[in-house]
PAKE-584734 format. One record per residue (C-alpha): residue number from 1; residue in one letter; chain; x, y, z. Coordinates in steps of 0.1 Angstrom, whole numbers, plus 5000, padded with zeros to 4 digits. Example, Ala and Ser with C-alpha at 12.3 -4.5 7.8 and 13.67 -1.06 7.14 Angstrom:
// PAKE-584734
> 1 / A / A / 5123 / 4955 / 5078
> 2 / S / A / 5137 / 4989 / 5071
***
This chain:
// PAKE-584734
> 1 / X / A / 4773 / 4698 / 4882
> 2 / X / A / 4773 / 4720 / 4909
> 3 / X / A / 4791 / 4755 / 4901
> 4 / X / A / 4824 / 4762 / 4909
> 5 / X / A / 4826 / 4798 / 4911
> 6 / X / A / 4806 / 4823 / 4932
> 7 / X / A / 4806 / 4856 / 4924
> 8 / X / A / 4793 / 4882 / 4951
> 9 / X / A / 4788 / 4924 / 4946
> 10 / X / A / 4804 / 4947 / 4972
> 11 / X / A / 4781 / 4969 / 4985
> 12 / X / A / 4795 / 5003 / 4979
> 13 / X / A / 4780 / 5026 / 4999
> 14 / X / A / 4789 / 5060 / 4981
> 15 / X / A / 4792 / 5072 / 4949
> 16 / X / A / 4829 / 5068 / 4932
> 17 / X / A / 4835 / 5041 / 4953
> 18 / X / A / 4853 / 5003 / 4937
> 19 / X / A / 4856 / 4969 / 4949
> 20 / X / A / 4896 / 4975 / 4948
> 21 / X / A / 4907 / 4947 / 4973
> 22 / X / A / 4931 / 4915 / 4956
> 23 / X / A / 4928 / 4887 / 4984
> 24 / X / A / 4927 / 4847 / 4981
> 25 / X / A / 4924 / 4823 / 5006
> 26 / X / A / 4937 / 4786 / 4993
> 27 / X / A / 4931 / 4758 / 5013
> 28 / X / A / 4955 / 4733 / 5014
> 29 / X / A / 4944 / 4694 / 5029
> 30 / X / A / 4971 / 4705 / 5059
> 31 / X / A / 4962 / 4742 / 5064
> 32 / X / A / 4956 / 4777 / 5049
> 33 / X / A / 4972 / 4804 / 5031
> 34 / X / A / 4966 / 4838 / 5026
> 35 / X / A / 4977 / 4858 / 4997
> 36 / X / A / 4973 / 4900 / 4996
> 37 / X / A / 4986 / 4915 / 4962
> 38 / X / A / 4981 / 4942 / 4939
> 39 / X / A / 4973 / 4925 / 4909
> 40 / X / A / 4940 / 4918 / 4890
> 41 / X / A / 4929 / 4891 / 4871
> 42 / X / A / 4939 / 4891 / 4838
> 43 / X / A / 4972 / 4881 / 4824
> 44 / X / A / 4987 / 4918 / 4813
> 45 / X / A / 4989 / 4925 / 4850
> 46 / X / A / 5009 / 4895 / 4861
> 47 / X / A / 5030 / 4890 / 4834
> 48 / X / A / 5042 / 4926 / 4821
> 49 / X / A / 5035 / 4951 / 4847
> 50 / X / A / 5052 / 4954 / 4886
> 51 / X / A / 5029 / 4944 / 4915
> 52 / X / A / 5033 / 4936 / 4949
> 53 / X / A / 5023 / 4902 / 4969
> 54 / X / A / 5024 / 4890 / 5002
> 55 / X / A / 5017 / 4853 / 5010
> 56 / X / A / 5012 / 4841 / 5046
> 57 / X / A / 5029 / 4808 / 5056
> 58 / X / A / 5011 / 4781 / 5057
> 59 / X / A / 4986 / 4785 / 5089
> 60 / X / A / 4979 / 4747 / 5104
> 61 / X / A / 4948 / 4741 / 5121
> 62 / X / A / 4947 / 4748 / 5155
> 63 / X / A / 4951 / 4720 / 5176
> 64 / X / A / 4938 / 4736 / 5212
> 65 / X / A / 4911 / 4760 / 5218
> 66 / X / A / 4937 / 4787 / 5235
> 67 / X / A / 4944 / 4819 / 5220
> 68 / X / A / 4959 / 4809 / 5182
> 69 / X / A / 4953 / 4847 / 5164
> 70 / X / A / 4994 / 4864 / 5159
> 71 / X / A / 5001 / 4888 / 5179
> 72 / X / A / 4994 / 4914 / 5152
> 73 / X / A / 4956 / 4906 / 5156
> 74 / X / A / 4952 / 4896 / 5119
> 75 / X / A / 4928 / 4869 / 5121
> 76 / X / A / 4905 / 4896 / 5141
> 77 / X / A / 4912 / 4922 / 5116
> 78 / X / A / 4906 / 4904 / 5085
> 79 / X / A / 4872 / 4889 / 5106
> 80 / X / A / 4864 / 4925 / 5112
> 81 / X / A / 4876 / 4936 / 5072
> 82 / X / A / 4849 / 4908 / 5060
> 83 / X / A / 4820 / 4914 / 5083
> 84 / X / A / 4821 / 4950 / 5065
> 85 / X / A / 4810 / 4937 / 5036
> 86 / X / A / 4776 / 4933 / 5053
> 87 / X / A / 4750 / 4918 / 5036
> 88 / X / A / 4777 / 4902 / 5014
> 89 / X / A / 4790 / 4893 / 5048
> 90 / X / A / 4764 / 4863 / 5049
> 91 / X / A / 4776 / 4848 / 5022
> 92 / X / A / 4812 / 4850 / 5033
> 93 / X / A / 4799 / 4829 / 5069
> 94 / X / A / 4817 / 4794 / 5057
> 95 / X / A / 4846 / 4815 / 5053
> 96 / X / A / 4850 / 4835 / 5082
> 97 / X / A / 4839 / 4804 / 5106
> 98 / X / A / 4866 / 4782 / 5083
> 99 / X / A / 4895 / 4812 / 5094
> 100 / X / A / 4886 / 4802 / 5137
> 101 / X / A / 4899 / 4770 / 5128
> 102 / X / A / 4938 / 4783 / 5117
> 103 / X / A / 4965 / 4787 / 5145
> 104 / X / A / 4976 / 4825 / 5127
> 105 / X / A / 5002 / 4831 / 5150
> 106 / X / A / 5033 / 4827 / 5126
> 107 / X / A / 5021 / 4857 / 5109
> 108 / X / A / 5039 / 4893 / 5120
> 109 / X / A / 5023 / 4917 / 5097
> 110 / X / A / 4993 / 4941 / 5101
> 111 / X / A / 4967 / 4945 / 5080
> 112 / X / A / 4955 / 4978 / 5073
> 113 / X / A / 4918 / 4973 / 5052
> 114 / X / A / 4896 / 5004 / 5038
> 115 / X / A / 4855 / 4996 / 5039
> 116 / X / A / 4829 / 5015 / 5022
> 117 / X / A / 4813 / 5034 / 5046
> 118 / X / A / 4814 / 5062 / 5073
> 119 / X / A / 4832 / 5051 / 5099
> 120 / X / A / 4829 / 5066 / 5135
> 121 / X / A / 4829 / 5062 / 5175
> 122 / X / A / 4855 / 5029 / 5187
> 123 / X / A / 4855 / 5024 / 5145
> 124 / X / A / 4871 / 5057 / 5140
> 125 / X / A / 4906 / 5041 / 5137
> 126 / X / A / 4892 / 5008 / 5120
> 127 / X / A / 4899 / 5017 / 5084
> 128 / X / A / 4913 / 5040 / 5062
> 129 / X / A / 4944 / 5061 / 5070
> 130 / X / A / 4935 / 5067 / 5104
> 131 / X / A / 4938 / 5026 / 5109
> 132 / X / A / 4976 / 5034 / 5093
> 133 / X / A / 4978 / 5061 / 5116
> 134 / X / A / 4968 / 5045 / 5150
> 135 / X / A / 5000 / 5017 / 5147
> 136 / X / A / 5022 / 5039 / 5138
> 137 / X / A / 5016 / 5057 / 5166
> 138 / X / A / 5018 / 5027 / 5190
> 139 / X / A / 5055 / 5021 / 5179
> 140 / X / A / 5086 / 5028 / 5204
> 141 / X / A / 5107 / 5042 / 5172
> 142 / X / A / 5092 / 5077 / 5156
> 143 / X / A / 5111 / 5089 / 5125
> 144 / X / A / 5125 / 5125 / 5130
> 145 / X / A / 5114 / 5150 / 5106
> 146 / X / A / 5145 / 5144 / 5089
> 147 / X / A / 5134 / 5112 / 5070
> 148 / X / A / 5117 / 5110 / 5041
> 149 / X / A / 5081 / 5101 / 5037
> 150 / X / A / 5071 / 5082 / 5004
> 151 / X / A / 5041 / 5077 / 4983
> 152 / X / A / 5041 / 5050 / 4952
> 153 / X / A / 5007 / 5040 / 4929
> 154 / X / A / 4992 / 5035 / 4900
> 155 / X / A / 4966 / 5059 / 4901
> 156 / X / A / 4958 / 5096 / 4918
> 157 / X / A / 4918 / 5109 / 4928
> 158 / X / A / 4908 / 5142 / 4932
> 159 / X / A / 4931 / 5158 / 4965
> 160 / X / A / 4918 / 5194 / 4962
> 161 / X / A / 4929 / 5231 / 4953
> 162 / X / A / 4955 / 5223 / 4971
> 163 / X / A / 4981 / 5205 / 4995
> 164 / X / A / 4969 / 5215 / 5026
> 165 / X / A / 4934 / 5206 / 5021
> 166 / X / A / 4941 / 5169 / 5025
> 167 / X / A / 4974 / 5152 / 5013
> 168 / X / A / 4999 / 5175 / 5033
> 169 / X / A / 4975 / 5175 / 5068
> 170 / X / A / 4951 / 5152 / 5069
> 171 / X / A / 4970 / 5120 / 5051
> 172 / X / A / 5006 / 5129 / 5056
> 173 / X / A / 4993 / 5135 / 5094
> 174 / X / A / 4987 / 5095 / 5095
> 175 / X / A / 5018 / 5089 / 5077
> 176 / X / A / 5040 / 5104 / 5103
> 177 / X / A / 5025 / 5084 / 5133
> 178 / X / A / 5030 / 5105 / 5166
> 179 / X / A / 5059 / 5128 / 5143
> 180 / X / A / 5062 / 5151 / 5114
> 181 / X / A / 5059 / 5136 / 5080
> 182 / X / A / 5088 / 5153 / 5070
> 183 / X / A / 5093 / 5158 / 5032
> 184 / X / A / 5072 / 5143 / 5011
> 185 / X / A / 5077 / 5122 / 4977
> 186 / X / A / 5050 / 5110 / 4958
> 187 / X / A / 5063 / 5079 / 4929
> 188 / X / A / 5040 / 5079 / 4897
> 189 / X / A / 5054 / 5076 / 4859
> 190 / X / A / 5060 / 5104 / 4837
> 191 / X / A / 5048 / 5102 / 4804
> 192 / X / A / 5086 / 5091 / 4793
> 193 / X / A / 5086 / 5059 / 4812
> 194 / X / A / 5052 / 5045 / 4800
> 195 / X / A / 5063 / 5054 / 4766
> 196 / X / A / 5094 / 5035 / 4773
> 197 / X / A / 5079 / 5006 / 4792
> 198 / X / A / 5073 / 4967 / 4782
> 199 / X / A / 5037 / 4978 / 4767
> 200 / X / A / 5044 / 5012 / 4757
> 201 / X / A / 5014 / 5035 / 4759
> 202 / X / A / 4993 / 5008 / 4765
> 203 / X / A / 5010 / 5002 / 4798
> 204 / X / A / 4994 / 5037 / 4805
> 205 / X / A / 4954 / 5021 / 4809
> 206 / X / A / 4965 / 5007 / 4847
> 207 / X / A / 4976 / 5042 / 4854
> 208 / X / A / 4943 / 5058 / 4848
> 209 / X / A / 4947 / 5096 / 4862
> 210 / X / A / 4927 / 5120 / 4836
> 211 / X / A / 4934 / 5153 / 4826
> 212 / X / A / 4902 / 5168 / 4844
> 213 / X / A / 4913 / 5160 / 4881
> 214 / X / A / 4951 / 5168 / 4871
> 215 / X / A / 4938 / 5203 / 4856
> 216 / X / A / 4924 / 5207 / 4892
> 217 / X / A / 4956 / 5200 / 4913
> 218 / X / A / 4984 / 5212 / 4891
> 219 / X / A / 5003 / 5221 / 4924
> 220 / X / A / 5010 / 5181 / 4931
> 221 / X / A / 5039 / 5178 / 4901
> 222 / X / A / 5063 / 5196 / 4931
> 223 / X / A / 5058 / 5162 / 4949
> 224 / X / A / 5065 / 5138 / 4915
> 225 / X / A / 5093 / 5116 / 4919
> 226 / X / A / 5102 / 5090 / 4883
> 227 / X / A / 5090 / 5051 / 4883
> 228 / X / A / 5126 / 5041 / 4881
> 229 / X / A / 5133 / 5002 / 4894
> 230 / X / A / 5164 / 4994 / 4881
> 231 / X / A / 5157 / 4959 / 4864
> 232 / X / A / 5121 / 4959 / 4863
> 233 / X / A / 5117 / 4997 / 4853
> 234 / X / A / 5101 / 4987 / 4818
> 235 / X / A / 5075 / 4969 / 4840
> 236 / X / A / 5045 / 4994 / 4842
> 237 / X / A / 5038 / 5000 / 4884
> 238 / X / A / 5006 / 4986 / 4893
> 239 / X / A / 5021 / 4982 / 4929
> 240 / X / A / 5014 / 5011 / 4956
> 241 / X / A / 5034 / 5012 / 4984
> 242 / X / A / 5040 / 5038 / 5014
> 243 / X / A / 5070 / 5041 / 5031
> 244 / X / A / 5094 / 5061 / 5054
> 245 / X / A / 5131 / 5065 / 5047
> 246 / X / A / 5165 / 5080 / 5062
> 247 / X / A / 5181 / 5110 / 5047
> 248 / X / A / 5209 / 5082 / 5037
> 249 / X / A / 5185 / 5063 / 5024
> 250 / X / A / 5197 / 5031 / 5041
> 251 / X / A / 5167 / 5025 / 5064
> 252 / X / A / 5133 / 5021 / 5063
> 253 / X / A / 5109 / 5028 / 5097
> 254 / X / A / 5081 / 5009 / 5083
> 255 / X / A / 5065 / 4996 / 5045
> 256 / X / A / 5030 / 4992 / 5037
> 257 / X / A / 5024 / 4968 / 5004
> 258 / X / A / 4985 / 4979 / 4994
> 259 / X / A / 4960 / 4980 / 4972
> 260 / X / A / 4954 / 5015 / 4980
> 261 / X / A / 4962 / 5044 / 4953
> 262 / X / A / 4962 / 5074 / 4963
> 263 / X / A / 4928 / 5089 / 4970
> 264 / X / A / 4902 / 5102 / 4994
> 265 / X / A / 4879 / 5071 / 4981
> 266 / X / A / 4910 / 5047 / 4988
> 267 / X / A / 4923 / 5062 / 5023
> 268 / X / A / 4891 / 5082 / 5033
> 269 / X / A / 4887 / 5117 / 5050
> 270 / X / A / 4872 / 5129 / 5079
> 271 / X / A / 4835 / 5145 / 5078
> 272 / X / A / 4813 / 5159 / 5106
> 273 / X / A / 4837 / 5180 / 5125
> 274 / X / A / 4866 / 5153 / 5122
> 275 / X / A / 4840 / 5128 / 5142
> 276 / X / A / 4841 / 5098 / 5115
> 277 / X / A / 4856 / 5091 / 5088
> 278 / X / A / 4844 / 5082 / 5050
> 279 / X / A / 4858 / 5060 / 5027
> 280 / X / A / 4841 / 5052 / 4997
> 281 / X / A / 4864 / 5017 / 4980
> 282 / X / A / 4871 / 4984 / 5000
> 283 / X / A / 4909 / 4980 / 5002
> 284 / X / A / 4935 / 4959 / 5018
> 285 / X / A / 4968 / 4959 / 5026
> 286 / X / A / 4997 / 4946 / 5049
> 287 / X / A / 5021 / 4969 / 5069
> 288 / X / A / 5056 / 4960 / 5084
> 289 / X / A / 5071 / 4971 / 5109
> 290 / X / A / 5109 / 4957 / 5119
> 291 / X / A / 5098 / 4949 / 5157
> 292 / X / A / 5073 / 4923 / 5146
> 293 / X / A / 5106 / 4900 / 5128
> 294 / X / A / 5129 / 4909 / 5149
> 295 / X / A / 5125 / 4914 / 5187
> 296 / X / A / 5143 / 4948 / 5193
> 297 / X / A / 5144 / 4961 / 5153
> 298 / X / A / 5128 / 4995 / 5151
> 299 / X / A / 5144 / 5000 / 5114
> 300 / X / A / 5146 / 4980 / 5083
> 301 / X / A / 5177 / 4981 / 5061
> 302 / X / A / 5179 / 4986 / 5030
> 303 / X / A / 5213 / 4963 / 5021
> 304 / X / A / 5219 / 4935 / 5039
> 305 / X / A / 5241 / 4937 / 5072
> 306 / X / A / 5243 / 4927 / 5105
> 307 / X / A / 5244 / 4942 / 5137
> 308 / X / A / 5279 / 4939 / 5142
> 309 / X / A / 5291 / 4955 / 5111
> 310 / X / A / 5257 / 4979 / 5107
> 311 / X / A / 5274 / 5008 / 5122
> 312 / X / A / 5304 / 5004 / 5107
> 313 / X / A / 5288 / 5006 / 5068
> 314 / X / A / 5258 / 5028 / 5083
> 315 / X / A / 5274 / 5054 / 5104
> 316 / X / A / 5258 / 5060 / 5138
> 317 / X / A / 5224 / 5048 / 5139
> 318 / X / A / 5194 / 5075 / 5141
> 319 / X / A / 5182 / 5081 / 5178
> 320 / X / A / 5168 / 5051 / 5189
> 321 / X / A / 5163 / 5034 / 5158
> 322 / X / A / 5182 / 4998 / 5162
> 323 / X / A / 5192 / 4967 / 5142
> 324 / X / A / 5188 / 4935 / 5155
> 325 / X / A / 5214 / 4905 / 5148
> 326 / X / A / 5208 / 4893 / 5108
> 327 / X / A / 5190 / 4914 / 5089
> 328 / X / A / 5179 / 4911 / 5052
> 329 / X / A / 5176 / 4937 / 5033
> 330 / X / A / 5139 / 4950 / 5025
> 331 / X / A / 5130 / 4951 / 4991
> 332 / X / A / 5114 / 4984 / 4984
> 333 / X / A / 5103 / 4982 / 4946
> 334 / X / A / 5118 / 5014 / 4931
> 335 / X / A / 5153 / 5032 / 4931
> 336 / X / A / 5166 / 5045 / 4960
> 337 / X / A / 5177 / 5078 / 4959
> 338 / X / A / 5144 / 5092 / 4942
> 339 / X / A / 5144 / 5106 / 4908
> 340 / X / A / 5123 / 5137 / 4905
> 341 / X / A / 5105 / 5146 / 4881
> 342 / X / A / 5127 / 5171 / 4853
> 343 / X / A / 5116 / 5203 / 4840
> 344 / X / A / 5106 / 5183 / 4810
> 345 / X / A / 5087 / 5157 / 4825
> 346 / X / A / 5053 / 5156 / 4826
> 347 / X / A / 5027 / 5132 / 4850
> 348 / X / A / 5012 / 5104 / 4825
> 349 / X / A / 4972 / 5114 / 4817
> 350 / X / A / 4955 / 5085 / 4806
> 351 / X / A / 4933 / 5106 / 4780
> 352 / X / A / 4958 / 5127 / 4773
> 353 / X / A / 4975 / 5121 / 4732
> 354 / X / A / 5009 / 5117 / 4723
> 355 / X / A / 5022 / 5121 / 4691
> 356 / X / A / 5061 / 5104 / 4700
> 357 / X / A / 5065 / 5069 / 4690
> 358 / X / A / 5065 / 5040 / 4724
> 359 / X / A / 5088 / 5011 / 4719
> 360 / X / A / 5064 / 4996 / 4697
> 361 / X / A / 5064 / 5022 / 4674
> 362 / X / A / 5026 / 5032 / 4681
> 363 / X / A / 5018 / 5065 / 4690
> 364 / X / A / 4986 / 5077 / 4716
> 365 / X / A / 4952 / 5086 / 4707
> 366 / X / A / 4927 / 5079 / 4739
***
């Protein structure tokens, strides 16, 4: 019987680098779907722990030979994402010849990939945070400095001595588009709400950051915000998420749902005088932006309203940030206002012991 599975390796092309992208492509007798989350295989992260999914609509095959890619570019993008793979590129053929055949044009999101590698000349803006960086800037709406920029994962890599070496410049430059980034909040658990989740400490293995990068970068608990997610705060976040949000906190400019954590491996930094950029995992995510649902949206809210009443229950609107006629609310996947992290609290370390009883009455020894 001829096997049913395939399993290919990632060529990573630096040290430190993972095979960290969730994709599936099912194939339906009328047409194709694509799916983008944040969870892996096995049943602990689908079942107990919060992730993130997108799922395209059905794509039908094309029925003409005109121009069937959205106008978002995806099909080219996610072409472009798989040829990186390179030699494991060739054995991904049948499947990027089988994606020519879709009509992709009901899609409106982006997708916004990381591949292993150094990127530079017309790739500089292919990948990475400078790929995140180069639609943002494209967009009519820019956030004032006024609006909150925010950060969510499961996991934190090594940023450097401190702020302004890479997370405050370099990546919080790409998060502001053609702007400031404005204030920045950064969304991982304290010790407190793993200890208090579904699994209890043991919720704390998807949130591997380890006591020797956090001894290094002490200066990054002044960004911490608490996982709190009103009904599903007990569900340990695997998600990651970047966003940008109103001083009000009833808009959002834009969301990206990812498999990126936050990292220089995940994201990338710039090398050789700023002239290319290395990234050392493969990632992939999808990024919305309001215009591409709505013709003449440049925010998301984050109730549901409609353009009649949005100023009304909103207030003036934000310089040229409109509505458009029904708009549902976006479903960011924590608590807005942020909770910050209290004098008491403390990031969760993943070798790190703890003594106090989780909900299961089990205690922490790494």
């Amino acid at each position: 019987m001829e096997a049913l599975t395939t399993i290919l390796r990632a060529h990573i092309r630096y040290p430190f680098g993972s095979h960290h992208t969730k994709m599936m492509f099912l194939k339906y007798r009328d047409g194709l779907k694509i799916v983008i989350h944040t969870a892996n295989m096995i049943p602990d992260d689908w079942n107990l722990r919060t992730q993130g999914i997108w799922i395209s609509p059905k794509l039908p095959l094309a029925t003409d030979a005109s121009n069937t890619d959205s106008a978002t570019k995806f099909r080219s993008d996610l072409i472009t994402y798989l040829e990186g793979y390179g030699a494991g590129a060739t054995r991904l053929r049948t499947w990027i010849d089988d994606l020519k055949l879709y009509d992709f044009r009901e899609i409106k999101v982006y997708l916004v990939a990381s591949v292993s590698g150094s990127h530079g000349g017309p790739a500089l803006h292919q990948f990475g945070h400078l790929r995140l960086k180069m639609l943002l800037q494209s967009r009519k709406f820019n956030p004032p400095p006024s609006w909150l920029t925010v950060g969510q994962f499961s996991s934190i890599g090594s940023l450097g001595a401190q702020p302004n070496k890479w997370l405050t410049t370099e990546f919080a430059g790409s998060l502001a588009g053609r702007g400031s980034c404005g204030e920045l909040r950064l969304v991982f658990p304290c010790v407190e709400d793993v200890r208090n989740s579904l699994e209890g400490y043991l919720a704390g293995g998807c949130l591997p950051y380890t006591q020797f990068t956090a001894d290094k970068q002490p200066w990054l608990r002044e960004f911490l915000c608490r996982w709190q997610a009103g009904g599903h705060s007990r569900a340990a976040p695997h998600i990651k998420s970047y966003t940008r949000i109103s001083p009000d906190n009833k808009l959002a400019a834009w969301f990206l749902l990812t498999s990126a954590n936050l990292s220089k491996a995940a994201w990338g930094n710039l090398i050789k005088s700023r002239t290319q950029l290395m990234i050392r995992s493969y990632e992939l995510g999808v990024l919305f932006l309001p215009e591409c649902f709505q013709t003449g949206a440049s925010c998301f809210p984050l109730s549901s309203l409609t353009s009649a009443n949005a100023n009304s229950e909103m207030g003036h609107l934000p310089g040229d940030c409109t509505l458009a006629d029904e708009i549902p609310a976006f479903p960011i996947p924590y608590n807005i206002p942020l909770s910050p992290y209290r004098k008491t609290d403390e990031p969760w370390i993943v070798d790190k012991p703890h003594t106090a009883p989780d909900t299961h009455g089990r205690i922490w020894k790494p």
